[in-house]
N, C-alpha and C positions, 0 to 999 in steps of 0.2 A: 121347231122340233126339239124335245127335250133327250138327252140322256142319262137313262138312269146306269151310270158308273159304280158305282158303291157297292153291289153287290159281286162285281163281275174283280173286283178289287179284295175285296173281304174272302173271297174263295183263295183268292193267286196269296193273298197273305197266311189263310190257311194252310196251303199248300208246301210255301216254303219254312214255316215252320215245323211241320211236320218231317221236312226230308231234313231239315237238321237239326233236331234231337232222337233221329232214330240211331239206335246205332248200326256200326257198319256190318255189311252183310258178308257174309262167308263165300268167297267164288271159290266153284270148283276142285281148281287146282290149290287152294286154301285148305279145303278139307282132307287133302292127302299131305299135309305137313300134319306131324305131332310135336310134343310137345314131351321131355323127357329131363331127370334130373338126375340121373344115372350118365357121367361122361361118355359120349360114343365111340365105338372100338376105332382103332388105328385106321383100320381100312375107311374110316370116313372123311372127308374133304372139308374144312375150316373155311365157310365163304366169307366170311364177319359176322362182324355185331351190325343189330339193327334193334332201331324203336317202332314202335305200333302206337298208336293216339287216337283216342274218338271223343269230337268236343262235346264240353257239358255247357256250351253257352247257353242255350234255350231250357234246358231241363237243371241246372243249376248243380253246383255239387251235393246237395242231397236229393238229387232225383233219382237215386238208384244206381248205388253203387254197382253192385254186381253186374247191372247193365255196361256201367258207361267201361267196364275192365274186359267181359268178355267183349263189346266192342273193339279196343285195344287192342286184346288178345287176338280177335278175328281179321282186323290189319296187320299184325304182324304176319301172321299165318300166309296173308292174303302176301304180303310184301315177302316172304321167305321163299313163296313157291316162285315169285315174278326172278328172283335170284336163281334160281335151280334150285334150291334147297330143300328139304325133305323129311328136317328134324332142327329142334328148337330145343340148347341147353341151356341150362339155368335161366329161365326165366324170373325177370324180378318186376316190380311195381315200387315206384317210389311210393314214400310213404306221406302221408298228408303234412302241409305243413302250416302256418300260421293264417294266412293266406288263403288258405282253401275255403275257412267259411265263409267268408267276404265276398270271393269272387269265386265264379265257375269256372277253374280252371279244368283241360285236359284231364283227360286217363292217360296213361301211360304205361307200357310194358315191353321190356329188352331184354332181348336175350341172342345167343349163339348159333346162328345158322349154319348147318351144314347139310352136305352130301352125301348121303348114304348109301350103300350098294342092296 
């Protein structure tokens, strides 16, 4: 008896490459953090700094920038609310550097978690 593997292989290959060049998905509790560059008033809680990252291995660093950032952006989000936090200041993006066209690196994007009332 024969098995034909190859396709049942070529899907699962399909499959994991898809789930990573997509980028990350917004939960929730993600969507109730903002994002502001205006300092927040006193009354708000200083949780730290945190970075956000969504890889570009599969989809390469020119596969769409604005993708592989608001990914970033929606880990960070995702990782502020897993803190308590509720607001995001200064948000920054490093900037590309020599390296970048070469190899797929990361997005990235950090900024100031805090608590707000």
């Amino acid at each position: 008896m024969r098995i034909n593997v190859l396709p049942g292989l070529s899907v699962a290959a399909l499959l994991l490459l898809a789930g990573c060049s997509s980028s990350t998905t917004l939960s929730s509790a993600g969507q109730r953090v903002t994002f502001t560059d205006q300092q927040p008033a006193s009354s708000c809680q200083l949780l730290g700094n945190l970075t956000g990252s969504q890889s570009n291995w599969f989809s390469g660093a020119g596969g769409g920038e604005s993708s592989s950032l608001r990914g970033a952006a929606n880990d960070l989000r995702n990782r502020a609310a897993e803190m308590g936090g509720n607001v995001i200041y200064g948000a920054t993006s490093p900037t590309q550097n020599i390296w970048s066209g070469f190899a797929p690196l990361d997005s990235k994007m950090s900024g100031q978690v805090y608590k707000c009332p």
